[in-house]
N, C-alpha and C positions, 0 to 999 in steps of 0.2 A: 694345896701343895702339889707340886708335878714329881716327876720323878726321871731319873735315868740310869740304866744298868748298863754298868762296864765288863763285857765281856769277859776279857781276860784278866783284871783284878779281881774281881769279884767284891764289888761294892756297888752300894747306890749310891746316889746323890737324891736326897730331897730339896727343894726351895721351893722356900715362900717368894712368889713373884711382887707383892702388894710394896710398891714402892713407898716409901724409902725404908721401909725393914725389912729391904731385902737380907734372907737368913737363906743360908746353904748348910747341911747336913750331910756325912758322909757317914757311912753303917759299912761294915764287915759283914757281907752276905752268910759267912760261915760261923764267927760267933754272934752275930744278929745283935752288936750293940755299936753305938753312937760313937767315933771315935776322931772326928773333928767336928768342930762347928764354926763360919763363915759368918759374920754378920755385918750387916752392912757395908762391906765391900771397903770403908775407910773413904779418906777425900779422891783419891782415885779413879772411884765405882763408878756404877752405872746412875745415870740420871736420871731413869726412868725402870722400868718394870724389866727384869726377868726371863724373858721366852723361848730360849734354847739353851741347852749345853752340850756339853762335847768332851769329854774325858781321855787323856793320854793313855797307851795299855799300859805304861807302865806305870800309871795314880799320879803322877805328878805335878799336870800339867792339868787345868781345867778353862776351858775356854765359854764363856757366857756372852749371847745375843742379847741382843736389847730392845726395848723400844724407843732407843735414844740414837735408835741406828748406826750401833757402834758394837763391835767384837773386844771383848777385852779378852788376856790371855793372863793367868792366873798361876799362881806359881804353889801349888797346896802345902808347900815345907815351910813358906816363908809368910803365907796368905797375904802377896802383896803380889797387885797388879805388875807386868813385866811390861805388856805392850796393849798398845789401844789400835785396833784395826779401824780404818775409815772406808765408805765406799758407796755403801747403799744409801736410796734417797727416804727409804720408811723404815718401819721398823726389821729387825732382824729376826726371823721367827724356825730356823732351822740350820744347825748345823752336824756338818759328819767330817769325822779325820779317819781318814784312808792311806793306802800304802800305793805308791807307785810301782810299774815293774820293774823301774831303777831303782829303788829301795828308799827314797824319799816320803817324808810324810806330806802328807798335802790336808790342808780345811776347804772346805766349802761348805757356801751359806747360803742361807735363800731368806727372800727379803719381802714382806706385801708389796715392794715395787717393780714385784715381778719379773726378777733377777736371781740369777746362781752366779755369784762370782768365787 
């Protein structure tokens, strides 16, 4: 299990990367209990394993790397994929959502094929 903590929510994400169960866990850091669960992504998902995520500040929004070198963008209210990112030529193994100083959100990803786009 990996894990990732959202600053400003204040929750984690765990997953299980071991394709194809892939399972996503979201926990309330403040009452310390389990309050969705993600499981295999549906016909949608990812094809392969798991290796990065990327959480909206405001929980709604959960973006997942792959090793199918593909970004999906996660909608956590509806848990149905919104959009499939394409780009990289390997796997996607890190992403960060950031603020511009125009007030824009921006992702970026970095890939074993030795790319940040």
């Amino acid at each position: 299990m990996e894990r990732y903590v959202s600053p400003k929510v204040q929750q984690i994400v765990f997953y299980s990367n071991k394709w194809p169960n892939t399972k996503l866990k979201l926990w309330d850091v403040q009452t310390g209990k389990c309050y969705r669960t993600v499981e295999g992504h549906g016909q949608s998902g990812h094809t392969d394993s798991v290796l990065s995520l990327a959480i909206s500040n405001l929980g709604w929004t959960l973006h997942s790397g792959s090793g199918d070198m593909t970004i999906k963008v996660w909608n956590l209210g509806t848990q149905q994929c919104q959009q499939t990112l394409q780009g990289h030529s390997d796997s996607v193994t890190c992403l960060a959502l950031y603020n511009t100083s125009k007030g824009k959100k921006m992702l970026v990803s970095g890939s074993r094929d030795r790319t940040v786009q």
